[in-house]
Residue frames relative to the residue before (quaternion, step in Angstrom):
aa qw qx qy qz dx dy dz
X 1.0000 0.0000 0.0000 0.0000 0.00 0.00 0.00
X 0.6935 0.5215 -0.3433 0.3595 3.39 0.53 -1.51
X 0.6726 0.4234 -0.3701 0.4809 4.14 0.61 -1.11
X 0.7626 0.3628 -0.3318 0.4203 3.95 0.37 -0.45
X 0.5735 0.5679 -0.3734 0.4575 3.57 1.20 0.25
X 0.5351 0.5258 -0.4122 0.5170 3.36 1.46 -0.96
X 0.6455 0.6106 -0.3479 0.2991 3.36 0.39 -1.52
X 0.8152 0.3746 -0.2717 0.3484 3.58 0.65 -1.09
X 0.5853 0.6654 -0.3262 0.3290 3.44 1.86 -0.86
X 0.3900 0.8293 -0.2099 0.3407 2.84 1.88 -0.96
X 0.6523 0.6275 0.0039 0.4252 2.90 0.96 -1.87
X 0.8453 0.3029 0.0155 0.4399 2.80 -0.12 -1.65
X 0.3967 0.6679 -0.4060 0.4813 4.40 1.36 -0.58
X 0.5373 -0.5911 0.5756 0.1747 3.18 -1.34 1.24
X 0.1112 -0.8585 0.4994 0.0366 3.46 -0.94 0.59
X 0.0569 0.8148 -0.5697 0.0905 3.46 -1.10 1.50
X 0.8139 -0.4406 0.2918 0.2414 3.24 -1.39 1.28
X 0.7172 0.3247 -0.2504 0.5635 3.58 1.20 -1.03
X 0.6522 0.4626 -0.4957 0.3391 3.90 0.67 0.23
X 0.4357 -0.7765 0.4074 0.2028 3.14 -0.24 1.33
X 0.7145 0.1220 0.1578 0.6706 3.36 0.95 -1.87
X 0.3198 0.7970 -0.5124 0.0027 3.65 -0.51 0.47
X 0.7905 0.0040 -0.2667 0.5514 3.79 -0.59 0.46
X 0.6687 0.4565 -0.4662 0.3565 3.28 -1.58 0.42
X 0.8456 0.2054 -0.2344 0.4333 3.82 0.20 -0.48
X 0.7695 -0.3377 0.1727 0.5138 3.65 -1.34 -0.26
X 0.7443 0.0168 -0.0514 0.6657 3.88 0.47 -0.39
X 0.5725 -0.4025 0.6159 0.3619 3.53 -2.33 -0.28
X 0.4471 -0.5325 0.7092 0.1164 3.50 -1.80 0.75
X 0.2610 0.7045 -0.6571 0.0619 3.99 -0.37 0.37
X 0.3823 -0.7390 0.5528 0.0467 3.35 -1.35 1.40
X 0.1178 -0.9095 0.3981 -0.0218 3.47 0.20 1.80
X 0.5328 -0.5553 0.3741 0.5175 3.27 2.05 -0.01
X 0.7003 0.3604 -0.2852 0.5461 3.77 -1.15 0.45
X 0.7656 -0.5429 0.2245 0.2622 3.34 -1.58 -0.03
X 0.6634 0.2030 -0.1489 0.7046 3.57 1.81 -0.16
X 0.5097 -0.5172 0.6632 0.1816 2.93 -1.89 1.24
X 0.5871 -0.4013 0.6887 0.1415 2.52 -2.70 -0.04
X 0.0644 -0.6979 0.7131 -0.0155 3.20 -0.87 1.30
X 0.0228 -0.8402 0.5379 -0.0645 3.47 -1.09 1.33
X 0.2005 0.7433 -0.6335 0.0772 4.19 -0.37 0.75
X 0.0292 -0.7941 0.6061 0.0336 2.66 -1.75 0.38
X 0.2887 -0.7233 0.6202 0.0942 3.94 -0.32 1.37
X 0.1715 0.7415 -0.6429 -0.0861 3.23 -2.30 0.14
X 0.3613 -0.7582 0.5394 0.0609 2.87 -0.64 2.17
X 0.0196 -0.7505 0.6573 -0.0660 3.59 -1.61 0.53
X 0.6064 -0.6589 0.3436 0.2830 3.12 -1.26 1.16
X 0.6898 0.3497 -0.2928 0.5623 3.74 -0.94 0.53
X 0.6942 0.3394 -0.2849 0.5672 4.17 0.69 -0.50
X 0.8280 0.2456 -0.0525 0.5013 3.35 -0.05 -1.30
X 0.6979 -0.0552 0.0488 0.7124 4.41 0.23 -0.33
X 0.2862 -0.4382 0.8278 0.2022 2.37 -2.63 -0.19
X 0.1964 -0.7989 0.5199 0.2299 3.45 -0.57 1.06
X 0.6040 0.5319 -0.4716 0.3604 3.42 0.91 -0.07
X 0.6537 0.5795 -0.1756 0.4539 3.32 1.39 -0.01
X 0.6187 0.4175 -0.0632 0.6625 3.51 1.53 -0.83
X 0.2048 -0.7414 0.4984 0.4001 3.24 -0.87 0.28
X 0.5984 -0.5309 0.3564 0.4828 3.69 -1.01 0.74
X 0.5913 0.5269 -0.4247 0.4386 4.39 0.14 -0.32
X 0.6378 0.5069 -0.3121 0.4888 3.48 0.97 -0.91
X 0.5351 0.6598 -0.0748 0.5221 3.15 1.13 -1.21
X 0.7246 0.1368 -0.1824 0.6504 4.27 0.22 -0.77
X 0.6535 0.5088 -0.3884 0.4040 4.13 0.95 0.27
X 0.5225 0.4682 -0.3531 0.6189 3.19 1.79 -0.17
X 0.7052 0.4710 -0.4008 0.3467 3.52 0.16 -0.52
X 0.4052 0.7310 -0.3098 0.4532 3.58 1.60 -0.09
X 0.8307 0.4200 -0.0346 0.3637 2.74 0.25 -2.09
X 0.6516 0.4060 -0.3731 0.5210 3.35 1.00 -0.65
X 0.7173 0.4129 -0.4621 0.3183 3.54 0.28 -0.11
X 0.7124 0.4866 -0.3236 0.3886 3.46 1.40 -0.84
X 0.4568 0.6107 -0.4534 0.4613 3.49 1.64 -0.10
X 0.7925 0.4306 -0.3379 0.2690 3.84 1.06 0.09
X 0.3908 0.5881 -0.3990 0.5850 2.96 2.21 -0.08
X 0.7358 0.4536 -0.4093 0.2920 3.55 0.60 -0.83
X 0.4212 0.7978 -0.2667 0.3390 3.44 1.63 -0.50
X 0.6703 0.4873 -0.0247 0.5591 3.07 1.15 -2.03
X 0.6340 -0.6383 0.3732 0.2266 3.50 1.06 -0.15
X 0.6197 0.6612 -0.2068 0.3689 3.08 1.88 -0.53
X 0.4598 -0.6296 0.5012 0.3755 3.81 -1.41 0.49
X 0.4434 -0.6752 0.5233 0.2715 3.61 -0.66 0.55
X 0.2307 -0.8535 0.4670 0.0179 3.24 -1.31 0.91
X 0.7759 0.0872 0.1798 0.5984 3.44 1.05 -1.73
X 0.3219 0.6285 -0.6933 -0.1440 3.39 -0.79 -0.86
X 0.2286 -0.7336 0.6178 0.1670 3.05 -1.56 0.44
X 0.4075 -0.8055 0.4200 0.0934 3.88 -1.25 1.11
X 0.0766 0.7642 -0.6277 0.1270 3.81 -0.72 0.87
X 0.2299 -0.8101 0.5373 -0.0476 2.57 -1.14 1.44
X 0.1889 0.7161 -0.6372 -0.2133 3.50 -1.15 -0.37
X 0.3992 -0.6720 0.6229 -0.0325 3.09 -1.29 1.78
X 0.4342 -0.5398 0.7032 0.1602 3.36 -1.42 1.58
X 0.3135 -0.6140 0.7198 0.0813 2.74 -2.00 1.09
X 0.5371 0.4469 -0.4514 0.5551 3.85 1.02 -0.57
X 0.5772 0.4259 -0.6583 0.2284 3.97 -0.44 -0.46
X 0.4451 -0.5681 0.5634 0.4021 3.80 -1.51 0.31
X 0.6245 0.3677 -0.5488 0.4168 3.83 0.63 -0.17
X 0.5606 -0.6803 0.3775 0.2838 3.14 -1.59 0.22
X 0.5943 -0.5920 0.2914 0.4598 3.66 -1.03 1.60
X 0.5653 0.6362 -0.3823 0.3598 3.89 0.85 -1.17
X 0.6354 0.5322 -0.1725 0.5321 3.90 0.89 -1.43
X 0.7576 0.4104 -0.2256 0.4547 3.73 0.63 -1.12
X 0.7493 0.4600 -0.2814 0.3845 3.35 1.19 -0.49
X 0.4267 0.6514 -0.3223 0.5383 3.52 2.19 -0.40
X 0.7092 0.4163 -0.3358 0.4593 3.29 0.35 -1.58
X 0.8790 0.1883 -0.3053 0.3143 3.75 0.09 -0.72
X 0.3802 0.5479 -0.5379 0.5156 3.94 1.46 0.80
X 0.4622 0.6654 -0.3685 0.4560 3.70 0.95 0.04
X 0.7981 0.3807 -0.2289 0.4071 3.25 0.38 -1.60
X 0.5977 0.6385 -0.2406 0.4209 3.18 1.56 -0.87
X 0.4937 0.5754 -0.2723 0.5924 3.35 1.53 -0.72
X 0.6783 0.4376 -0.4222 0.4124 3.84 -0.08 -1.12
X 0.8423 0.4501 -0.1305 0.2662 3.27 0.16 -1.45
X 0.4449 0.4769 -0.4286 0.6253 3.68 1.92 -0.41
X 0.6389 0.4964 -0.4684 0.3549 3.87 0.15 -0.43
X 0.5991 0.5773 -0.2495 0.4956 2.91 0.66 -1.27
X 0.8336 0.0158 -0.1163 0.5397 3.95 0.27 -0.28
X 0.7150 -0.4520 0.4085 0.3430 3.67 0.67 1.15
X 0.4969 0.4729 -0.5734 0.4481 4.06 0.50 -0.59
X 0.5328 -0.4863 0.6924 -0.0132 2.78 -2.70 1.13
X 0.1979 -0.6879 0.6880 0.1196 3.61 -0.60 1.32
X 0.0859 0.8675 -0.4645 -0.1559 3.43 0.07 0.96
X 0.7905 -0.1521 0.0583 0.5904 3.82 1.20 -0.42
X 0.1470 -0.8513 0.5031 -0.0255 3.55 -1.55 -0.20
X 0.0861 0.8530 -0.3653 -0.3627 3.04 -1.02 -1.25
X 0.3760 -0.8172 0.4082 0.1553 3.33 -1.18 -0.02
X 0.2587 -0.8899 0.3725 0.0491 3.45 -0.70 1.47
X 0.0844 -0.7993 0.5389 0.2521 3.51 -0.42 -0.51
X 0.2264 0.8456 -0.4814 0.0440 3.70 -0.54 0.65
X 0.5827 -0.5713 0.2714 0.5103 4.08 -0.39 -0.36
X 0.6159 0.6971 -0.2160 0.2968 3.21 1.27 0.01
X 0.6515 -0.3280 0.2560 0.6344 3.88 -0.64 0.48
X 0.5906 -0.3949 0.6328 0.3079 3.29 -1.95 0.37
X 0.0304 0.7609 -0.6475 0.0288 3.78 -1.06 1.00
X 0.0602 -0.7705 0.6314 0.0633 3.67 -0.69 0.61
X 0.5040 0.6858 -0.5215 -0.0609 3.17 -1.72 0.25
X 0.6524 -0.5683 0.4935 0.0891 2.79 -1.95 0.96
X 0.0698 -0.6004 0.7966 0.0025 3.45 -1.52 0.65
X 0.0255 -0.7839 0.6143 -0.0867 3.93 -0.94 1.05
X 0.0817 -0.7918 0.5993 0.0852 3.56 -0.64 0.76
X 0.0168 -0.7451 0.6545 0.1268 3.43 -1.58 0.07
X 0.4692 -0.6721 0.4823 0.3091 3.55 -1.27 -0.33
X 0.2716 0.8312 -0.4835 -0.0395 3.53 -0.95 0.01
X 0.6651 -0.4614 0.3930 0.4362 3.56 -1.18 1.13
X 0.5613 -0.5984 0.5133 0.2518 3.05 -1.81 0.89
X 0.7623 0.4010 -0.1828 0.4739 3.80 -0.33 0.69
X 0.5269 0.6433 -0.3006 0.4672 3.71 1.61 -1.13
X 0.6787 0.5951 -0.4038 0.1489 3.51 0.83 -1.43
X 0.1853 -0.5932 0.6916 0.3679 4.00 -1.38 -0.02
X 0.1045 -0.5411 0.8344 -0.0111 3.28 -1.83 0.54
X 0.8791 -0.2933 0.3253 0.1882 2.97 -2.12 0.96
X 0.8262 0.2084 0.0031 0.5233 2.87 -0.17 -2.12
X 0.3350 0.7399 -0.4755 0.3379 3.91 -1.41 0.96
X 0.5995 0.4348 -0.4623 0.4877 3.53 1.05 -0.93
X 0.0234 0.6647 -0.7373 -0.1186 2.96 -1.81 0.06
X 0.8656 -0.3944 0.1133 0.2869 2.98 -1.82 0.82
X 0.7437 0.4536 -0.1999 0.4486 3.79 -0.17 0.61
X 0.6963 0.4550 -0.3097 0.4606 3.12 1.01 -1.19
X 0.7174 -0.5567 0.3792 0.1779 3.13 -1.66 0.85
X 0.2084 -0.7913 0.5437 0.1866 3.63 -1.00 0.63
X 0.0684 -0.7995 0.5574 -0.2129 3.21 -0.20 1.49
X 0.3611 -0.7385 0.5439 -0.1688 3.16 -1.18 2.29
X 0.2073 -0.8493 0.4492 0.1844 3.82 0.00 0.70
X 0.8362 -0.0014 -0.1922 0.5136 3.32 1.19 0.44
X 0.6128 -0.3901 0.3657 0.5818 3.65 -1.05 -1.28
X 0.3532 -0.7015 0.5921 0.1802 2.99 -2.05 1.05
X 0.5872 0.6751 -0.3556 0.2701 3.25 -1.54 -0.38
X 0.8509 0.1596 0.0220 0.5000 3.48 -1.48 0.10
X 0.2918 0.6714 -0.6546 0.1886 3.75 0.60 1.20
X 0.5588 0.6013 -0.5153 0.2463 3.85 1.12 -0.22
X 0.6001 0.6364 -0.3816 0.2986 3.69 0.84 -0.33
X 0.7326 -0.2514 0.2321 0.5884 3.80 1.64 -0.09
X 0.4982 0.5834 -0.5364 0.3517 3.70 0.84 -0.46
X 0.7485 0.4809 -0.2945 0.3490 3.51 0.24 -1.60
X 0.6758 0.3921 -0.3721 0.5011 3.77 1.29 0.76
X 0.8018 0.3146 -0.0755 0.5024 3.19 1.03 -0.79
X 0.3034 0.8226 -0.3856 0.2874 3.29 1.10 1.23
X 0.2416 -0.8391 0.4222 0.2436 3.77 -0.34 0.11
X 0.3578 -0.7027 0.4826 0.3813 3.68 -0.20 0.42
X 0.6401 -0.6049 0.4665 0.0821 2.97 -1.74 0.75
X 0.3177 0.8083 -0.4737 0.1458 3.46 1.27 1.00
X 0.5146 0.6829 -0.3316 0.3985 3.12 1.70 -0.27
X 0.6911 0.4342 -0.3266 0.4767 3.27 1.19 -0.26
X 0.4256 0.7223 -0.3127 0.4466 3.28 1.57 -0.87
X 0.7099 0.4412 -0.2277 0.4995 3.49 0.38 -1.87
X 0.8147 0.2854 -0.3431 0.3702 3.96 0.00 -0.76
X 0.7977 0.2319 -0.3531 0.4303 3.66 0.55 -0.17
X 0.2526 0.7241 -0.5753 0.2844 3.66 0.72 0.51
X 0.8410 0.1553 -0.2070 0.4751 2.99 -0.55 1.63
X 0.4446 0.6618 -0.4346 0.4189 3.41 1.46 -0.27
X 0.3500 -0.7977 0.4454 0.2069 3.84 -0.81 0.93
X 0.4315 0.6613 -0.4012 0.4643 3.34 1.46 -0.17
X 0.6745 0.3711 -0.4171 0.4830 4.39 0.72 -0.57
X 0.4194 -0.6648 0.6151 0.0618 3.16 -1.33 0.85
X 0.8016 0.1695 0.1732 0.5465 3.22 0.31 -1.74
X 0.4154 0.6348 -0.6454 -0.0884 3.63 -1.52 -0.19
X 0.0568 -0.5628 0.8239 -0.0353 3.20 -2.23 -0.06
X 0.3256 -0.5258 0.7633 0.1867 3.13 -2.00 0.55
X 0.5367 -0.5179 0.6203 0.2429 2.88 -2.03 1.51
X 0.0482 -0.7058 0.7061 0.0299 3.84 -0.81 1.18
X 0.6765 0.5002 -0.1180 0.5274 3.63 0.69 -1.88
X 0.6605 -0.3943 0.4877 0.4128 3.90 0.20 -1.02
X 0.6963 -0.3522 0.4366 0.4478 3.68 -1.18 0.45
X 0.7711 0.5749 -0.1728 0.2120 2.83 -0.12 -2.12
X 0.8014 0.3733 -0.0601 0.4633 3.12 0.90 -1.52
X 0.5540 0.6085 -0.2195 0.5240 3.74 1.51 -0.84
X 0.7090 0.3730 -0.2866 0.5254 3.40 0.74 -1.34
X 0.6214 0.4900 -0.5097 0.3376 4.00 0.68 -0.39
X 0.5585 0.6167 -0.3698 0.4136 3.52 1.24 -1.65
X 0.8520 0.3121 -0.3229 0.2691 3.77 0.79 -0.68
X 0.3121 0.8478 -0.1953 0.3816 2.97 1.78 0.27
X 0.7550 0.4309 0.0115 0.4941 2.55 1.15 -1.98
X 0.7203 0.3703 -0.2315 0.5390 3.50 1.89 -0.27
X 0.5948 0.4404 -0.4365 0.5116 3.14 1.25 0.66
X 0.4441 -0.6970 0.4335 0.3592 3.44 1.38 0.00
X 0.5995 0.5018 -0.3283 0.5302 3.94 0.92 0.77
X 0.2850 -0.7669 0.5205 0.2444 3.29 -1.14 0.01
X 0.4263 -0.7234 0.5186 0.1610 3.81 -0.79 0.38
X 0.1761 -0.6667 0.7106 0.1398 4.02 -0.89 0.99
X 0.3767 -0.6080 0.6859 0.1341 3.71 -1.57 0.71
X 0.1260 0.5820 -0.7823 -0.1824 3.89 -1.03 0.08
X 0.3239 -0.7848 0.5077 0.1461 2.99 -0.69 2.00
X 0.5729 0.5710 -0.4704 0.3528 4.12 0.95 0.05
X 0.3902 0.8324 -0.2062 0.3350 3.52 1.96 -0.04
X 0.6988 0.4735 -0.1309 0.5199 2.95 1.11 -2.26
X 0.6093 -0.5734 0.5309 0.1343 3.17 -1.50 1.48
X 0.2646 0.7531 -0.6016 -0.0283 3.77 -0.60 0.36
X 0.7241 -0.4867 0.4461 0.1997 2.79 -1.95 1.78
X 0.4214 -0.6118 0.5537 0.3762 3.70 -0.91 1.04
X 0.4027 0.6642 -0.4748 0.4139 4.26 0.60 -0.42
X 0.8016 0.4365 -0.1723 0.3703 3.17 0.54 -1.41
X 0.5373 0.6823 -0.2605 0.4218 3.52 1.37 -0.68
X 0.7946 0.3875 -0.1385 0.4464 2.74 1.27 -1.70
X 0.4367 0.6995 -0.4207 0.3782 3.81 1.43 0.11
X 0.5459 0.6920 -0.3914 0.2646 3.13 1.54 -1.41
X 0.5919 0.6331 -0.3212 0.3816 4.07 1.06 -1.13
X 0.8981 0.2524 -0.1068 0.3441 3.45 0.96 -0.65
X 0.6306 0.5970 -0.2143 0.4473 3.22 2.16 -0.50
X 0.4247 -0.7523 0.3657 0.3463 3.23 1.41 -0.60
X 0.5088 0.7573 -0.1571 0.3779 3.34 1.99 0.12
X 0.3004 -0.6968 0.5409 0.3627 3.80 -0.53 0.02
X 0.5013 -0.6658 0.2916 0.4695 3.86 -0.96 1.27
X 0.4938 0.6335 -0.4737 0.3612 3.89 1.17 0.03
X 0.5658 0.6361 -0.3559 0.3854 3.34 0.84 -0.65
X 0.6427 0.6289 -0.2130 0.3823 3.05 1.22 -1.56
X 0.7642 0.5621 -0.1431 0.2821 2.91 0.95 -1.91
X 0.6211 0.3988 -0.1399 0.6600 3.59 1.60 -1.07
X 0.8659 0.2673 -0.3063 0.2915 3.99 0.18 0.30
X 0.5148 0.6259 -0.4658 0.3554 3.50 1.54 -0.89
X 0.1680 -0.7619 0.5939 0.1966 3.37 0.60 -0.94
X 0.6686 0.4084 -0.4628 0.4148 3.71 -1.68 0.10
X 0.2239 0.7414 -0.5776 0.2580 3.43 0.90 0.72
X 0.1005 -0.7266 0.6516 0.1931 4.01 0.01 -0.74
X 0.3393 0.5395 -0.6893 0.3444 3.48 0.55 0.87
X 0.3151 -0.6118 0.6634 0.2937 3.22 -1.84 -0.07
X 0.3505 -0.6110 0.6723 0.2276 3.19 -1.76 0.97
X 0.2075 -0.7140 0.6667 0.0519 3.68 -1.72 0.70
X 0.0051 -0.4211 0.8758 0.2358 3.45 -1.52 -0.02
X 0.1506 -0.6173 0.7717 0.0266 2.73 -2.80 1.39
X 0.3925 -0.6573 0.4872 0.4201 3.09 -0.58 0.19
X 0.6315 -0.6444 0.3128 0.2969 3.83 -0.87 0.64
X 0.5951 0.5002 -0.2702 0.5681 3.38 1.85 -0.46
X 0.7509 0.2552 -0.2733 0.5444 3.95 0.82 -0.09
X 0.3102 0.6645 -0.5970 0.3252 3.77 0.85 0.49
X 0.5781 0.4375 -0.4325 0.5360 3.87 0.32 -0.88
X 0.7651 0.5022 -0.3050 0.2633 3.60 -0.36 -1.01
X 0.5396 0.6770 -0.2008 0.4585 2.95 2.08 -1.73
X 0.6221 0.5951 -0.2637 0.4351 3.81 1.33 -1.50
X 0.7927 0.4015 -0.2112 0.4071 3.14 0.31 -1.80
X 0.4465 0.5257 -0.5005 0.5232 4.11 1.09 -0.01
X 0.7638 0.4437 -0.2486 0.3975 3.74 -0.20 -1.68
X 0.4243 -0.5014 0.6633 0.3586 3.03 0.15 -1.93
X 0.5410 -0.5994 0.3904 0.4424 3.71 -0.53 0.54
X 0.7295 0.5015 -0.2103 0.4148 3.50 0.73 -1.29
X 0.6587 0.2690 -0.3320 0.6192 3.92 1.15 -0.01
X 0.6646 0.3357 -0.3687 0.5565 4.28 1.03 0.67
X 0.1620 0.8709 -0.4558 0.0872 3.51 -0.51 0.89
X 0.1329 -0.8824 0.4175 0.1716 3.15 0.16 1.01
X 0.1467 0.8928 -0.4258 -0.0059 3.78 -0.66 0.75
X 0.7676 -0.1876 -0.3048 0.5317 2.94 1.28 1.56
X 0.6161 -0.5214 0.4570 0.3737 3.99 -1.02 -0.54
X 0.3320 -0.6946 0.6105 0.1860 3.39 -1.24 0.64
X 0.1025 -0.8359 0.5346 0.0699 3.70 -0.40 1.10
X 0.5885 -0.5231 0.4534 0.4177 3.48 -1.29 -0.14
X 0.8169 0.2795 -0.4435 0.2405 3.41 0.96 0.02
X 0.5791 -0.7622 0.1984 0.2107 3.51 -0.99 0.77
X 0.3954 0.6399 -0.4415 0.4891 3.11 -0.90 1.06
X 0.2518 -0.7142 0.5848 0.2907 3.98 -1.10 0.11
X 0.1475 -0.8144 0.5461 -0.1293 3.59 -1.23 1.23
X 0.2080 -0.8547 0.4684 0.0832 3.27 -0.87 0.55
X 0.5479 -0.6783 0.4232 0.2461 3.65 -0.88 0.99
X 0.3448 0.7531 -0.5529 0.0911 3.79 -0.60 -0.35
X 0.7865 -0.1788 -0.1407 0.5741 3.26 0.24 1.78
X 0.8457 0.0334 0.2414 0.4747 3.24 -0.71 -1.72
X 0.7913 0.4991 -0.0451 0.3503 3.34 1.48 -1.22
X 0.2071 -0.8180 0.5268 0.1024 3.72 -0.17 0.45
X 0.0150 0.7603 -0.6480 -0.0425 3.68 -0.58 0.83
X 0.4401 -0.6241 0.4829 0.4285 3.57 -1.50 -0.29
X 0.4996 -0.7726 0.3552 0.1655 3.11 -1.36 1.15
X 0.2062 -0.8500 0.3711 0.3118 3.75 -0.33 0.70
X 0.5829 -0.6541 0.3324 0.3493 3.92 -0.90 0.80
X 0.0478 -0.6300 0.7751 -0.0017 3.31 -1.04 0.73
X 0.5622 0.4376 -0.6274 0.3143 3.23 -1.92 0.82
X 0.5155 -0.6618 0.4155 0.3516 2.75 -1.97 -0.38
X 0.4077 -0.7314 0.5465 -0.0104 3.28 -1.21 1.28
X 0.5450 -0.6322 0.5038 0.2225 3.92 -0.02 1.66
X 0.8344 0.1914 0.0828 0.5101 3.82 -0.94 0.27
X 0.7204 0.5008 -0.4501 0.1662 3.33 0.04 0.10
């Protein structure tokens, strides 16, 4: 559902001159005048989809909802600014809605400190329904600096900023955006393309594929996997590659480099935050390497609506 709904909102979304970038990639592009734009996303987590709060604690819980939004400003290249919180608070839980709504305006609190962001406003509901949460996060960035989706082109290098896999064991709470990568190559001319792996390699690297108009080959002995993942392998019935391209919630970011600024790209990060693990080509579609031979790859991740 979710990729053929964008496609039509796309479509179908009023349109003004000052929206630079708007549906389809990790955040909106708004032209505020002067030398740097408005980067703008917003996520919403919900009980039964995204946590169990009786299972999670609720801080862990308003510290994810952060992170996943600033892991898209950090995507886009941008400096975080604001985000703003809304809630809707079960009336059936036996704890109280007042207690549930502290504990997770907390977590939200820890984690804007932690990166300087402004809790600037919101709201807050009560109703009989699941606990819902969400976030709206802005940032800033120089006029020209920004990454967007669409950009790879043929050749350039697919390049992972860390290990995948095996976020069900705690990563997909206790992740850190990627501003550290954000901060050193903003502006570097060698990135083409980015996004954070939310959905899964598999699926993320097509979505960017499919907005650069190209297609992308994996050498799947390449992809980095998360020792988490390794250790799922005892119980999932899976191979840790499987893991690595499908569990998604990773918060790594995916890049196109160009093949002439990858060294440089290394010796900024560090080998372990620049991985190359295969090539964007001109033809379309997502593929995999395995010797001499190339096959098409099937998707793994998660997929909105299905």
């Amino acid at each position: 559902m979710e990729q053929s709904f964008v496609a039509w909102a796309k479509m179908r979304a009023h349109r003004l001159p000052q929206v630079k970038l708007g549906i389809g990639d990790d955040a909106a592009l708004m032209d505020v005048g002067g030398t740097q734009d408005l980067v703008v996303t917003t996520d919403t987590m919900m009980e039964g989809t995204h946590f169990r709060s009786a299972e999670v604690e609720l801080r862990r819980i308003g510290r994810k909802l952060v992170r996943v939004n600033l892991s898209d400003l950090a995507a886009m290249a941008a400096e975080p600014e604001a985000v703003f919180l809304s809630m809707c608070v079960p009336t059936s839980d036996k704890r109280a809605a007042d207690w549930i709504a502290s504990e997770i305006y907390e977590g939200v609190c820890e984690v804007c400190e932690q990166h300087e962001v402004a809790l600037a406003g919101g709201d807050t509901n009560c109703w009989d329904g699941p606990l819902v949460l969400s976030l709206t996060a802005t940032g800033r960035v120089f006029d020209g600096q920004v990454w967007r989706r669409g950009g790879a082109q043929a050749e350039d290098l697919i390049v992972v900023t860390g290990p995948l896999g095996g976020s069900i064991t705690g990563k997909q709470f206790d992740f850190t955006p990627r501003f550290d990568v954000a901060e050193q190559l903003r502006g570097h001319v060698g990135v083409h393309a980015a996004m954070d792996i939310s959905d899964g390699l598999s699926v993320d690297l097509l979505r960017m594929c499919d907005a650069s108009s190209c297609g992308g080959i994996l050498e799947l002995d390449k992809i980095p996997i998360s020792d988490a993942a390794k250790d799922l392998v005892e119980t999932s019935g899976k191979q840790p590659v499987e893991h690595a391209l499908g569990d998604g919630e990773d918060f790594e970011l995916l890049l196109a480099i160009a093949p002439d600024s990858f060294a440089e790209v290394q010796e900024i990060l560090g080998a372990e935050s620049a991985i190359a693990v295969g090539e964007f080509t001109s033809r379309t579609g997502l593929w995999m390497r395995e010797g001499s031979r190339i096959y098409q790859l099937t998707l793994s991740g998660y997929v909105h609506g299905r």
